[in-house]
Residue frames as a rotation matrix with the C-alpha (Angstrom) as fourth column:
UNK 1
0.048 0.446 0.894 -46.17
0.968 0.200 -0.151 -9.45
-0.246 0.872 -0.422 -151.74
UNK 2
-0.930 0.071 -0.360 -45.53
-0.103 -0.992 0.071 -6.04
-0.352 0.103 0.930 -153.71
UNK 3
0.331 0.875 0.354 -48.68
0.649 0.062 -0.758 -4.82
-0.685 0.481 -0.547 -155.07
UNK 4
-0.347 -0.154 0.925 -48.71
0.879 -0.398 0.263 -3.13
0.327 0.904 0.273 -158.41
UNK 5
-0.431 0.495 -0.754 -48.85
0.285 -0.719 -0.635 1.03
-0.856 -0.488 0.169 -157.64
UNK 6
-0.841 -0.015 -0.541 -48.79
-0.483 -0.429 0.763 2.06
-0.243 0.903 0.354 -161.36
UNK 7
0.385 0.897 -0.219 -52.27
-0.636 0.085 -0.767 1.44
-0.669 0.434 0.603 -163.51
UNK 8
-0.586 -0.772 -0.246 -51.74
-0.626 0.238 0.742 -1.27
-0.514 0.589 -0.623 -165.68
UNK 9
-0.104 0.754 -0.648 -53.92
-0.963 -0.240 -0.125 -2.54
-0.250 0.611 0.751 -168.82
UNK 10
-0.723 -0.216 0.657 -54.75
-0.376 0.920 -0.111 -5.64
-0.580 -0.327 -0.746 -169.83
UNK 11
0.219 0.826 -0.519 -56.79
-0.798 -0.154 -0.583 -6.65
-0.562 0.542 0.625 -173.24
UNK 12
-0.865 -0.171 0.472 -57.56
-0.040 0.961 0.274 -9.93
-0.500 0.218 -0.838 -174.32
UNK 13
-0.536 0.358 -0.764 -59.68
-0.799 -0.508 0.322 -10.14
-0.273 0.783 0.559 -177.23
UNK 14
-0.716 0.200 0.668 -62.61
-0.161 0.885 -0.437 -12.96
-0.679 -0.421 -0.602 -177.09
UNK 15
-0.819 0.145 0.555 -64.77
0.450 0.762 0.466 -15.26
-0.355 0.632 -0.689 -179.49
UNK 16
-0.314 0.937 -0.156 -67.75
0.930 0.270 -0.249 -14.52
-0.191 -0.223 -0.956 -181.01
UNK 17
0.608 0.520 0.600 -69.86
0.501 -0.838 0.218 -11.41
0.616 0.168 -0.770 -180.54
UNK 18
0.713 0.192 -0.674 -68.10
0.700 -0.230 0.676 -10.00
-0.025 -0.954 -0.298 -177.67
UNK 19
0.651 -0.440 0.619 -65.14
0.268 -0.629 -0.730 -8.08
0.711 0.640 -0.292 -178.86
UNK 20
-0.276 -0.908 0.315 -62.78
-0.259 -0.246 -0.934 -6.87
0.926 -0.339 -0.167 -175.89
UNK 21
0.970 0.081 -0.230 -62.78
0.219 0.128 0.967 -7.84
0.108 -0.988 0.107 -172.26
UNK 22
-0.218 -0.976 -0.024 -60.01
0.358 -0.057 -0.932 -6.11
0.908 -0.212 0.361 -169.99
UNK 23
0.481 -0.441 -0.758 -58.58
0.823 0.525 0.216 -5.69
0.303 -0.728 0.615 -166.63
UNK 24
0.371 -0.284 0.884 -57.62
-0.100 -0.959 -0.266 -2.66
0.923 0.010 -0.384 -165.12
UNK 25
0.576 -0.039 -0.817 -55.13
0.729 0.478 0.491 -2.65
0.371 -0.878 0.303 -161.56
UNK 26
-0.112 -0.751 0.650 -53.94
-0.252 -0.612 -0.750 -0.15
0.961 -0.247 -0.121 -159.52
UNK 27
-0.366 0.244 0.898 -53.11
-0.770 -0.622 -0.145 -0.90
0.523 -0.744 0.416 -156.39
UNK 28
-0.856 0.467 0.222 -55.75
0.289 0.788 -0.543 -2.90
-0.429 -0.400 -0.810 -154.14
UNK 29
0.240 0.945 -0.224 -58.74
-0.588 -0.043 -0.808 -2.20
-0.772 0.326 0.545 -156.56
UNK 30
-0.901 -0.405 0.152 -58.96
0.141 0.058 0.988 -3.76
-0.409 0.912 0.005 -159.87
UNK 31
-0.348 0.805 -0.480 -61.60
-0.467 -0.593 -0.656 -3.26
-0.813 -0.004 0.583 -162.46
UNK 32
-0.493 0.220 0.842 -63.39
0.495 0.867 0.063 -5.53
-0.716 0.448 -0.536 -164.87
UNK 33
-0.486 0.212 -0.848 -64.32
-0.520 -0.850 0.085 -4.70
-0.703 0.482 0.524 -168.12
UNK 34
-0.429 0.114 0.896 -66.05
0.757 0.586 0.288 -6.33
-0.492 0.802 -0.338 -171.26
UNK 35
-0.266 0.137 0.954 -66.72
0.842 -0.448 0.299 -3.36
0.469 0.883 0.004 -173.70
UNK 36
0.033 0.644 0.764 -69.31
-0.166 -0.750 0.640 -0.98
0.985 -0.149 0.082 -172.17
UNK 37
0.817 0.475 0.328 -69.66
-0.287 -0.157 0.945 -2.70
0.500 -0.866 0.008 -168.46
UNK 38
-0.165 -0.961 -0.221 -67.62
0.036 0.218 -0.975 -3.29
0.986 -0.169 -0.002 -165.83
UNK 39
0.817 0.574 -0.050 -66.86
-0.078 0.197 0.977 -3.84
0.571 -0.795 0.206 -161.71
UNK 40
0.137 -0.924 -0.358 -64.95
-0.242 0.319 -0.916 -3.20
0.961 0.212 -0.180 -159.81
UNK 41
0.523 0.328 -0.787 -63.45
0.197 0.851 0.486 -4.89
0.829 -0.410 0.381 -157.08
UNK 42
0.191 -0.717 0.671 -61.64
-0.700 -0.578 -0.419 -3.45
0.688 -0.390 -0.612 -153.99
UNK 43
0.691 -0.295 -0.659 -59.56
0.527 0.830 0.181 -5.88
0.494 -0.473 0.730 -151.87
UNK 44
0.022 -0.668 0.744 -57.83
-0.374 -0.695 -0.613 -3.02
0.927 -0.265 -0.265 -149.75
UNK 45
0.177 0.204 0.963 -58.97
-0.982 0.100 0.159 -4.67
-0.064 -0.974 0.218 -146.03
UNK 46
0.990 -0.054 -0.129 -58.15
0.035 0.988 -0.148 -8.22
0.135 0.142 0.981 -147.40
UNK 47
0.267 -0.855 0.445 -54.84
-0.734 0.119 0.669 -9.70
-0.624 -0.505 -0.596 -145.78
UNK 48
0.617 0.099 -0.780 -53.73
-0.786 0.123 -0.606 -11.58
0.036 0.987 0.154 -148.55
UNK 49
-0.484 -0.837 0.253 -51.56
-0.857 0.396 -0.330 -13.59
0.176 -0.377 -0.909 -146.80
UNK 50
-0.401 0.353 0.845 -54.17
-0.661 0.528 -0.534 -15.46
-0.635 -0.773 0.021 -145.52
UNK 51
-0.882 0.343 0.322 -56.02
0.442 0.841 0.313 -18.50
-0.163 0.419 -0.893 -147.04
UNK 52
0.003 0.980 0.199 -59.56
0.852 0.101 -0.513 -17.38
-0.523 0.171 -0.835 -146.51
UNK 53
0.061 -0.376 -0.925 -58.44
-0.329 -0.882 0.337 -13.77
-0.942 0.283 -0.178 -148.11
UNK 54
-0.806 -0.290 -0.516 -57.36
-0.551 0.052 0.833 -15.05
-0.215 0.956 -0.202 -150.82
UNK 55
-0.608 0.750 0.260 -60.74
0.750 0.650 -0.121 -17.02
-0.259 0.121 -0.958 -151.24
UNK 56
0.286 0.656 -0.698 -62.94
0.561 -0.705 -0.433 -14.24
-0.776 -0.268 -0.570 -150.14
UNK 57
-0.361 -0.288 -0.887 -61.09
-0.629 -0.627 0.460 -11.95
-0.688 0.724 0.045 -153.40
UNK 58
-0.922 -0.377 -0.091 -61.11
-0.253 0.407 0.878 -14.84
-0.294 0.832 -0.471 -155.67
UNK 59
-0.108 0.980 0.164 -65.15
0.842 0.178 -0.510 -14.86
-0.529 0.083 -0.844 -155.03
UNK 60
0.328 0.407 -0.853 -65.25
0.179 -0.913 -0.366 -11.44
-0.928 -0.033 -0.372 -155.54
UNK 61
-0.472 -0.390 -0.791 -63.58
-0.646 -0.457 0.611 -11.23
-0.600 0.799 -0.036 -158.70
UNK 62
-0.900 0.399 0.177 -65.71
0.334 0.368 0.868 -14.13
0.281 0.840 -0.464 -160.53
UNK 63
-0.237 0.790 -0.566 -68.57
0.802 -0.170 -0.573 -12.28
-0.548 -0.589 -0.593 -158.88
UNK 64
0.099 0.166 -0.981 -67.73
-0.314 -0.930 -0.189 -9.24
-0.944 0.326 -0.040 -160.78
UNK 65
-0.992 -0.092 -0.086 -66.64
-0.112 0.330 0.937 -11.32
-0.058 0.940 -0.337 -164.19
UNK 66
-0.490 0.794 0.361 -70.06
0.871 0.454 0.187 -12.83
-0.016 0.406 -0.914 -163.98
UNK 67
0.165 0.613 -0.773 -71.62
0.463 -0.740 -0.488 -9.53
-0.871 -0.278 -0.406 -163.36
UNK 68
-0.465 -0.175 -0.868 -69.90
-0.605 -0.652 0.456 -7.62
-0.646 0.737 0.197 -166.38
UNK 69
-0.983 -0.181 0.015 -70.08
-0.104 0.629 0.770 -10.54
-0.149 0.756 -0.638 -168.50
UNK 70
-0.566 0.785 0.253 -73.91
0.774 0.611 -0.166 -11.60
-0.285 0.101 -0.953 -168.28
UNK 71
0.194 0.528 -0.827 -74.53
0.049 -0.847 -0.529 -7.80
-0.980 0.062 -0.190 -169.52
UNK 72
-0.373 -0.347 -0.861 -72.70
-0.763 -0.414 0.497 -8.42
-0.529 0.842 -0.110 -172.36
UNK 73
-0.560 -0.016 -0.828 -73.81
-0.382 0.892 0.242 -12.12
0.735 0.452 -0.505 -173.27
UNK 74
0.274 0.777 0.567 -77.17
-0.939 0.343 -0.015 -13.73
-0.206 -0.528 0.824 -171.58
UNK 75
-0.896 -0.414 0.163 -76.28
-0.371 0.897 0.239 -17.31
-0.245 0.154 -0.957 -171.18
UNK 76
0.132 0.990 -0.038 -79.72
-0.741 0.073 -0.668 -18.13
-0.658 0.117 0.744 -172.84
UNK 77
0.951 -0.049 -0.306 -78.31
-0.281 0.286 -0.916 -20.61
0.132 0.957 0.258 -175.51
UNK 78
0.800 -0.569 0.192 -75.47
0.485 0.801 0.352 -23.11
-0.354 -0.188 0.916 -176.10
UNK 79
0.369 -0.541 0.756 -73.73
0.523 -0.551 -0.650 -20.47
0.768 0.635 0.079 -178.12
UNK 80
0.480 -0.024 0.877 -74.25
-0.316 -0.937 0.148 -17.93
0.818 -0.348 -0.458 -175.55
UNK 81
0.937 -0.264 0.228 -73.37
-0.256 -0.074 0.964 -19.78
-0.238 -0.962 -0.137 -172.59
UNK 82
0.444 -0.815 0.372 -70.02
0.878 0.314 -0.360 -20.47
0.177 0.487 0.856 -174.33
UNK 83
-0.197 -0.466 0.862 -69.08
0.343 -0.857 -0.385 -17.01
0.918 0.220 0.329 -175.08
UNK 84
0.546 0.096 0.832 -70.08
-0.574 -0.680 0.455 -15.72
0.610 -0.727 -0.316 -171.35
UNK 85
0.839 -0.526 0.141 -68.18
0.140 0.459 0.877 -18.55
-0.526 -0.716 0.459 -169.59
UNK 86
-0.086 -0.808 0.583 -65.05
0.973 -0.194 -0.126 -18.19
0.214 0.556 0.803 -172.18
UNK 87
0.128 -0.093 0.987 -65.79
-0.061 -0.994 -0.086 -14.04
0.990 -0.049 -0.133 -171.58
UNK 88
0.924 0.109 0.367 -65.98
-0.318 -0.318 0.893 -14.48
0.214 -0.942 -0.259 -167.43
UNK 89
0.760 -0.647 0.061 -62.88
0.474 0.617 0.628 -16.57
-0.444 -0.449 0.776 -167.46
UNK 90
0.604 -0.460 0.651 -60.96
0.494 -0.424 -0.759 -14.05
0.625 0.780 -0.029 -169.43
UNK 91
0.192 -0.371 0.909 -61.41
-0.514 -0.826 -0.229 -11.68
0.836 -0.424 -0.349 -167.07
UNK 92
0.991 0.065 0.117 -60.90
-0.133 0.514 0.847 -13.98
-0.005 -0.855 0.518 -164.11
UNK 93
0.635 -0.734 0.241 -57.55
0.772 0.602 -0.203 -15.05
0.004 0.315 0.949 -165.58
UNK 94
0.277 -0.241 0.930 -56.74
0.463 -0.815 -0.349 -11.40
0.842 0.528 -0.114 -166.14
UNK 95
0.698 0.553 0.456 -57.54
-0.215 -0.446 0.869 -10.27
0.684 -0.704 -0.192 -163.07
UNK 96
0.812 -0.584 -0.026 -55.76
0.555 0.756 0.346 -13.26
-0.182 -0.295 0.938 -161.29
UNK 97
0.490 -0.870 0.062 -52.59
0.869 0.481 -0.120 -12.11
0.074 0.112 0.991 -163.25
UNK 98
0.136 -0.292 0.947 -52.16
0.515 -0.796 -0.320 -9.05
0.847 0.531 0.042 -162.53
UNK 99
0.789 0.071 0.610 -53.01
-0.608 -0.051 0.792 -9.06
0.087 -0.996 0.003 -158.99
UNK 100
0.293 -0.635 -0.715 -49.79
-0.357 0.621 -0.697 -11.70
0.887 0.459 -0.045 -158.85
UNK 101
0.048 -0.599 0.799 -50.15
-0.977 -0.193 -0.086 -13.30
0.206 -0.777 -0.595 -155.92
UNK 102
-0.801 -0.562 -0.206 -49.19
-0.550 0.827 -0.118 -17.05
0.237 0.018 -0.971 -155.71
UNK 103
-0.426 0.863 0.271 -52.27
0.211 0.386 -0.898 -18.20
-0.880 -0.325 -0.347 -153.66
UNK 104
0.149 0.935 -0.321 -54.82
-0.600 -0.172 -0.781 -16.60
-0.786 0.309 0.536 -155.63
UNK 105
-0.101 -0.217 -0.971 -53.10
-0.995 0.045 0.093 -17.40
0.024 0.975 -0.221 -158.93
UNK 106
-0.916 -0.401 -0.017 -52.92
-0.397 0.912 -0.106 -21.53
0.058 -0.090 -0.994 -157.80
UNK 107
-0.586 0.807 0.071 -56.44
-0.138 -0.013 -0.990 -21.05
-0.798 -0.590 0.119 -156.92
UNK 108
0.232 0.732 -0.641 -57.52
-0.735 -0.299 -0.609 -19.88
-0.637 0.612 0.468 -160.34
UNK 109
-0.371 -0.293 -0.881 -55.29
-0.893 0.372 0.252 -22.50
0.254 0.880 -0.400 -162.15
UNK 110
0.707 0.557 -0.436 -56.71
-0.496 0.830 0.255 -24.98
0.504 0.036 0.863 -160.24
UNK 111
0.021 -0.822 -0.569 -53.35
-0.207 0.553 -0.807 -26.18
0.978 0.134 -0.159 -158.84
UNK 112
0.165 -0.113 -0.980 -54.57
0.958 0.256 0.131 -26.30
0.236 -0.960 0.150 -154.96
UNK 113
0.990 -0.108 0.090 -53.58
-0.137 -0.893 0.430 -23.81
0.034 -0.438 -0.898 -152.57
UNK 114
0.100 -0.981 0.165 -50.01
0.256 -0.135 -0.957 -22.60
0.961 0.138 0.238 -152.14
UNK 115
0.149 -0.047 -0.988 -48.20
0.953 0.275 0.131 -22.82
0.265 -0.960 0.086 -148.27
UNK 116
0.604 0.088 0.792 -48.76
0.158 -0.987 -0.012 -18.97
0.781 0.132 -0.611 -147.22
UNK 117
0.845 -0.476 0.244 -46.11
-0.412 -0.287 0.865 -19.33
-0.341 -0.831 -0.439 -144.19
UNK 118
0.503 -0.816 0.284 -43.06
0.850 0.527 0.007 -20.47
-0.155 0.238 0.959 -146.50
UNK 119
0.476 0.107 -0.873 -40.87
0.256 -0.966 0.021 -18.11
-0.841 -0.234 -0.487 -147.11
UNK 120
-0.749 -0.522 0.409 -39.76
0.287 0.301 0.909 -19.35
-0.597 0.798 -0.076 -150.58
């Protein structure tokens, strides 16, 4: 797997009250944004190869979505909990794609897990 070295941006623009949510990767960190807050995540000691690795990130990044997000948008209200689950899954998705690694990405689409000892 290469990792991205270069910084690279990511802005996805989201329903409602919330105005920008983005995605920031260099490296093995990335960084979660939704306007004002943000979190980031470092996944430098994570073997990525592995199954539980690639779990153990994919917690950690809806850990931080929910973290930015529920500053920007209290899920107090059918509106609200819309716009914070439609704002956490932004960045989750973001996140996901930029970090490009097969597992993680099958993970987030839902599609299962992907065989980490093929070599295809």
């Amino acid at each position: 797997m290469k990792l991205r070295q270069n910084m690279i941006a990511y802005t996805a623009a989201l329903a409602g009250t919330l105005g920008l949510a983005s995605v920031s990767h260099a490296g093995t960190e990335i960084q979660l944004r939704a306007d004002e807050p943000s979190a980031v995540v470092r996944y430098s000691e994570l073997d990525l190869s592995s199954d539980s690795s690639v779990h153990a990130l994919y917690n950690r990044i809806q850990d931080a979505a929910w973290r930015v997000c529920v500053r920007e948008v209290l899920p107090d209200s059918a509106p609200n909990i819309i716009d914070n689950r439609n704002c956490r899954q932004t960045l989750v998705d973001s996140a996901v794609d930029q970090i490009d690694q097969p597992a993680l990405t099958a993970l987030d689409t839902g599609r299962g897990t992907v065989d980490l000892t093929s070599s295809g």
